[in-house]
C-alpha positions in Angstrom: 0.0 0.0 0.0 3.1 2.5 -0.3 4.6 3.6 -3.0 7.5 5.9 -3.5 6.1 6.9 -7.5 5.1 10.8 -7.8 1.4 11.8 -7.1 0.8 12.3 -10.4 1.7 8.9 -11.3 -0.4 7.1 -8.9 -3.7 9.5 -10.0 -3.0 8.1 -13.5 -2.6 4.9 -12.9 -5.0 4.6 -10.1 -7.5 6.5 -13.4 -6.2 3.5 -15.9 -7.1 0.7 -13.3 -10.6 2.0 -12.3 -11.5 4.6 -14.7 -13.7 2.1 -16.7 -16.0 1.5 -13.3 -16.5 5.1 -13.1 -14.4 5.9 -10.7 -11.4 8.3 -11.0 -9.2 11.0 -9.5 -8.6 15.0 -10.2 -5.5 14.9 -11.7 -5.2 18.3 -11.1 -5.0 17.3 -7.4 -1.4 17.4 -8.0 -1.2 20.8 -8.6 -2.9 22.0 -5.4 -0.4 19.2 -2.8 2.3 20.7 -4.8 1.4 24.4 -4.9 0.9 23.4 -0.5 3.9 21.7 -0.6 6.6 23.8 -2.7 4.6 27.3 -2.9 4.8 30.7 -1.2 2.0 32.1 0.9 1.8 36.1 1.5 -0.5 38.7 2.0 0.2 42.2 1.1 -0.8 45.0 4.4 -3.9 45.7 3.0 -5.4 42.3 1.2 -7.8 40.5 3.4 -6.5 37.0 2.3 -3.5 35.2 1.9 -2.0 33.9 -1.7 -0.4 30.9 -2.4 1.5 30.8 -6.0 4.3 28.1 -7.0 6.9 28.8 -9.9 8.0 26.2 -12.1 11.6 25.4 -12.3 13.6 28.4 -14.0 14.5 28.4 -17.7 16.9 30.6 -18.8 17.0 32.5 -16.1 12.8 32.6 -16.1 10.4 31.1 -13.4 6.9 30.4 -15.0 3.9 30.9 -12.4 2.1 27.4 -12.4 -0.1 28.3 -9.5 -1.7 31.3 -8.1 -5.2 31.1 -5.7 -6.0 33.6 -2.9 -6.5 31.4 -0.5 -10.4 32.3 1.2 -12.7 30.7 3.3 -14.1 29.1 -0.3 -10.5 28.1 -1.6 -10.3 26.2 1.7 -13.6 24.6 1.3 -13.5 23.5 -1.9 -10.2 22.1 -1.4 -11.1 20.1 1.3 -14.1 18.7 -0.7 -12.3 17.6 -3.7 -9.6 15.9 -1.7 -12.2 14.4 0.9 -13.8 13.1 -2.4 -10.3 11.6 -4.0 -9.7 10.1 -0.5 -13.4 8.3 -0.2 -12.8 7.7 -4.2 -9.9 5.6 -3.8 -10.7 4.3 0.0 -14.2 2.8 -1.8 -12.2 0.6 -4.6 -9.7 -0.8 -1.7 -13.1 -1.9 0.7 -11.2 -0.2 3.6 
């Protein structure tokens, strides 16, 4: 039940196993544990809210932005939800 493969690669081939039963995950899951993981969080002194934004690996001297939210009360939600749904998702093909 462990594996040491990427996120990504687990979504997809969790999606290729049970994908034809209707059941699959958010790929773009990824991008939010990564953006939580790897990202920076700030809030300027007069924005209400946080930001959390992630850069891609520089090329040639250049960052791409690959993530950028402001984090709200909704973000946080909504978050929550589709990862509560990805968990229950993947807990409901392993009968745990």
């Amino acid at each position: 039940m462990s594996s040491y493969a990427p996120l990504g690669q687990l979504i997809k081939k969790f999606n290729e196993l049970f994908g034809h039963f209707g059941s699959t995950i958010d790929p773009t899951l990824v991008d939010l544990r990564d953006a939580l993981a790897h990202g920076r969080v700030f809030a300027g002194p007069d924005e209400e809210h946080f930001r959390i934004v992630k850069f891609d690996r520089p090329i040639n001297g250049s960052a791409r932005l690959s993530y950028n939210q402001v984090m709200t009360e909704d973000w946080f939600n909504e978050s929550k939800r589709r990862l509560r749904e990805a968990t229950h998702t993947v807990m409901s093909r392993l009968d745990l």
